[in-house]
C-alpha positions as CSV (number, residue, x, y, z in Angstrom):
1,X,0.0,0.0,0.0
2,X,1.5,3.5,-0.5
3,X,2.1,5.7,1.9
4,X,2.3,8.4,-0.6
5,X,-0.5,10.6,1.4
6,X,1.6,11.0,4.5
7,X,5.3,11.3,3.2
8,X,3.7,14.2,0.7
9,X,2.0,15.4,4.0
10,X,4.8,15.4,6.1
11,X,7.1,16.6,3.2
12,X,4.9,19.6,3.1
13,X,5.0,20.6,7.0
14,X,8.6,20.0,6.8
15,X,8.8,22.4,3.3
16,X,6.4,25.0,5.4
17,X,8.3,24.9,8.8
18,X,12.1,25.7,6.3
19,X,9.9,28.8,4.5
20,X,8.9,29.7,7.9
21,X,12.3,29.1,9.5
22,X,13.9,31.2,6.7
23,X,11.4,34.0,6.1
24,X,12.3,34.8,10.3
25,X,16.3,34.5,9.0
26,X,15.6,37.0,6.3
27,X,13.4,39.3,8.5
28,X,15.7,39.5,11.1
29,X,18.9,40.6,8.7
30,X,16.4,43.2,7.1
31,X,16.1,44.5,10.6
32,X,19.5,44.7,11.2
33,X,20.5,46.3,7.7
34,X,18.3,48.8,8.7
35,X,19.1,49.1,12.2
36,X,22.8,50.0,10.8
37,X,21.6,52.4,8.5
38,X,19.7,54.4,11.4
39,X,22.6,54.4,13.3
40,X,24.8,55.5,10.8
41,X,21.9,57.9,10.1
42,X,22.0,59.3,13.6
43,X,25.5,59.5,13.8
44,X,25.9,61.3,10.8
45,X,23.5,63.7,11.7
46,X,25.0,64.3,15.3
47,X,28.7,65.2,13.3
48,X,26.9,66.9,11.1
49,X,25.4,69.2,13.4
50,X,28.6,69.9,15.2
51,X,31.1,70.5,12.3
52,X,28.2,73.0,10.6
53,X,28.0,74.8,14.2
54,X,31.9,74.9,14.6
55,X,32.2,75.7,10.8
56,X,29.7,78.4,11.0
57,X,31.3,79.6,14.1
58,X,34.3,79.9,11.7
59,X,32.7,81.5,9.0
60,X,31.0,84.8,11.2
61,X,34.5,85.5,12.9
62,X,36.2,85.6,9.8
63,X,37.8,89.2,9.4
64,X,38.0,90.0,6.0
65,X,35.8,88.2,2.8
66,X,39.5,86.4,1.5
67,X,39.4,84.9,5.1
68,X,35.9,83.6,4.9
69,X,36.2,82.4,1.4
70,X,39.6,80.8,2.1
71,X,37.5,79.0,5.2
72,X,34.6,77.8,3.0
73,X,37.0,76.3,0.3
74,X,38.8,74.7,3.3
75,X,35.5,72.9,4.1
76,X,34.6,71.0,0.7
77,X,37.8,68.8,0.9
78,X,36.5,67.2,4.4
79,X,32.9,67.7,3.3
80,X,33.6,65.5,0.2
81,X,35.2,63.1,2.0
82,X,32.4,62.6,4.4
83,X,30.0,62.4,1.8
84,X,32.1,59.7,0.2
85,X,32.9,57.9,3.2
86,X,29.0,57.8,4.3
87,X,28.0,56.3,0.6
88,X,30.6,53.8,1.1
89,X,28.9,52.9,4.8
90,X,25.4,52.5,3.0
91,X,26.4,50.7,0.3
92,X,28.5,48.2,2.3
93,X,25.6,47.7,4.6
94,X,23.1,46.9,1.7
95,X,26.3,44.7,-0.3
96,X,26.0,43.2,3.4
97,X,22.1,42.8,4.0
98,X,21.9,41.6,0.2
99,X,24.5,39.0,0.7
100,X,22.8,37.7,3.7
101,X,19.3,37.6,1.8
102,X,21.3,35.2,-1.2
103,X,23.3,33.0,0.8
104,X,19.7,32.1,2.7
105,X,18.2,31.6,0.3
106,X,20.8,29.8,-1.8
107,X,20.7,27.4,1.5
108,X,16.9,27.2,1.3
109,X,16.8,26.3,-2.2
110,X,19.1,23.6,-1.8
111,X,17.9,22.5,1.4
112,X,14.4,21.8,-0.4
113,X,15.9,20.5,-3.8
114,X,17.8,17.7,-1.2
115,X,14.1,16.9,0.1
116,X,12.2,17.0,-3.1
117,X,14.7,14.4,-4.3
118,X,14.5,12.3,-0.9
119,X,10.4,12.5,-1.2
120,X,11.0,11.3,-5.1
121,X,13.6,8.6,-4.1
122,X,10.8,7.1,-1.8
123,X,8.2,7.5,-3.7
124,X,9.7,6.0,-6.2
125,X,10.8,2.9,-4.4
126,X,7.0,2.0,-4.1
127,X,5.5,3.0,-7.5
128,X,4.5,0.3,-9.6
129,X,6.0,-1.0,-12.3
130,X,6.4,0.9,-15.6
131,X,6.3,4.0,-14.2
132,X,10.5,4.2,-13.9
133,X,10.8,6.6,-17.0
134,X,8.0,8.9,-16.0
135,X,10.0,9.4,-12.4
136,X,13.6,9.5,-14.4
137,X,12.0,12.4,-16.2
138,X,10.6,14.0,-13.3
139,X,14.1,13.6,-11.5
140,X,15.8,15.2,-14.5
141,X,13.7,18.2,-14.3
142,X,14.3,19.0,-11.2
143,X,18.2,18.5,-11.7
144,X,17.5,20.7,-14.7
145,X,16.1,23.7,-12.5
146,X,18.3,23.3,-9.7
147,X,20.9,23.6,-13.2
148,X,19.4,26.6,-14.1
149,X,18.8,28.3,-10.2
150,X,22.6,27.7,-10.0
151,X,23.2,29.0,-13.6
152,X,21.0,32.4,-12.4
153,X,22.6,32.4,-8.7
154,X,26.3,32.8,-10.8
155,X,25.4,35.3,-13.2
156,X,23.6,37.5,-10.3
157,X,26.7,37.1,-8.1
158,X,29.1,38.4,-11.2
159,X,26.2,41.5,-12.0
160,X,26.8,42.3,-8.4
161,X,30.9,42.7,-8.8
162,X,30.4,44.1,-11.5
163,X,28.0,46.7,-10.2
164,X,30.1,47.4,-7.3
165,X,33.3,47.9,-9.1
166,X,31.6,50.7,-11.1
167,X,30.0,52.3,-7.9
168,X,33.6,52.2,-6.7
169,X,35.0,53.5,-10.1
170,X,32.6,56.3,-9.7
171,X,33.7,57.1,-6.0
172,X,37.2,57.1,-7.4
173,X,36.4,59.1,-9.8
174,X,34.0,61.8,-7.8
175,X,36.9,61.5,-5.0
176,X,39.2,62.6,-7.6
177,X,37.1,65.6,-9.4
178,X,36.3,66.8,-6.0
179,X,40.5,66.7,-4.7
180,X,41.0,69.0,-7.8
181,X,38.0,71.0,-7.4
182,X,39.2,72.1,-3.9
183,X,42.6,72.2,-5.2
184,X,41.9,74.9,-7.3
185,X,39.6,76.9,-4.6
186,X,42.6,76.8,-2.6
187,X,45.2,77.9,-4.9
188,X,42.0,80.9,-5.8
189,X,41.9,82.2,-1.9
């Protein structure tokens, strides 16, 4: 007699208690992406607020306007850095919070492709005879998925280098503008 009810049965509860089990996993590293950005939010804003205080300070006891324009074109050196630096912080949070989210669900994926192939491996030992090619097929399409997830998983992996070397080619790049930039305001005051 089969017992195809209760292994499909308990193969779902165990499939619902992993998407369960991993939609927690993912909600909790959401949470904690964005609990690192409010901090870095917070403590952005707090230096913020002090270096435009101290820099307006500055600014209103300068003596002469060559003294306050050589102050402000002191400023956008620092102020680009910051600027930089706190891109940086967000995207290495969100490359971190997005690396989290794929190797979870890379685990997941696998994790139910093992147990799909299990529940078809017993299945299979009790179906009845002549049914051997229809469950070869079936096993060979879901080798051909978990082909073609893998396939996907490797091209998203190299679109993601690829996407963060040009966001760091554009830093370099905006780091560099913004060094001449200031350069010349100096040499100007």
């Amino acid at each position: 007699m089969f017992a195809f009810p209760e292994q499909f049965s308990n193969a779902t509860k165990a499939n619902l208690d992993a998407q369960f089990a991993i939609f927690s996993s993912l909600t909790s590293k959401a949470f904690e992406g964005v609990e690192k950005l409010v901090e870095l939010n917070i403590t952005a804003a707090k230096a913020t607020l002090e270096e435009s205080t101290q820099t307006a300070k500055q600014l209103l006891g300068a003596k002469n306007p060559q003294e306050f324009f050589t102050l402000s074109a002191a400023q956008a050196q620092p102020t680009a850095e910051k600027a930089l630096s706190y891109g940086r912080q967000v995207a290495a949070i969100a490359a971190g919070t997005q690396q989290e989210f794929s190797r979870a669900a890379e685990e997941q994926i696998a994790e139910n492709g093992r147990k799909v192939m299990s529940l078809v491996d017993e299945v299979s030992r009790n179906a009845p005879a002549g049914t051997e090619n229809a469950v070869a097929a079936f096993k060979a399409g879901i080798n051909n998925a978990n082909a073609g997830y893998e396939q996907f998983t490797k091209t998203a992996k190299q679109a993601a280098q690829v996407i963060e070397t040009n966001v760091n080619s554009a830093v370099n790049q905006f780091t560099q503008a913004a060094d001449k930039v200031t350069a010349r305001a100096t040499a100007k005051a």
